[in-house]
N, C-alpha and C positions, 0 to 999 in steps of 0.2 A: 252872711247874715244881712238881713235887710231892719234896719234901725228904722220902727215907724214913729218913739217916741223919747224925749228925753226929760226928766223930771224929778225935780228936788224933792225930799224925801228926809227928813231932817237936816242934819249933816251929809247927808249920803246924797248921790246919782243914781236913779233910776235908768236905764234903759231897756225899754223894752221894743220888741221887734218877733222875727222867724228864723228861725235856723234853716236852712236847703229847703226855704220857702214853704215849709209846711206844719213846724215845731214849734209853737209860739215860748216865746222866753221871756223872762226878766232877768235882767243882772245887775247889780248893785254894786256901786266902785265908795268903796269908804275912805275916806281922807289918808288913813294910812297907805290903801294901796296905791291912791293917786300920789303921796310922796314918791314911795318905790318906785312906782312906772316913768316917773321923772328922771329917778338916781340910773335909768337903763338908756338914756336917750345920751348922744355926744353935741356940741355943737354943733357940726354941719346937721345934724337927723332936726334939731329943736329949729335954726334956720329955717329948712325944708317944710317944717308943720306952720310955721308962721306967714312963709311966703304963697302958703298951697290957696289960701281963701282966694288968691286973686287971680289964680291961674283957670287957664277958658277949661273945661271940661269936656267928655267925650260925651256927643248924642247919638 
């Protein structure tokens, strides 16, 4: 999936983007599921997302 946007929406996250670059989508993350998607992570995974902002990336 290629994420080309991200945006508030009441409560909720928009994101919209392409699926195998040709599908265009929205998907909608609403506070309840962003609890859950939390309750699924362990410390080291939550570590790993925090420390990722600063890590060089592949060009």
């Amino acid at each position: 999936m290629d994420v080309k946007a991200l945006r508030k929406d009441g409560d909720n996250l928009v994101i919209e983007g392409r699926i195998m670059g040709a599908l265009p989508i929205q998907a909608m993350l609403t506070p309840d599921q962003a609890r859950a998607a939390l309750k699924l992570l362990d410390f080291k995974t939550l570590l790993f997302l925090l420390t990722i902002l600063f890590r060089k990336g592949q060009r």
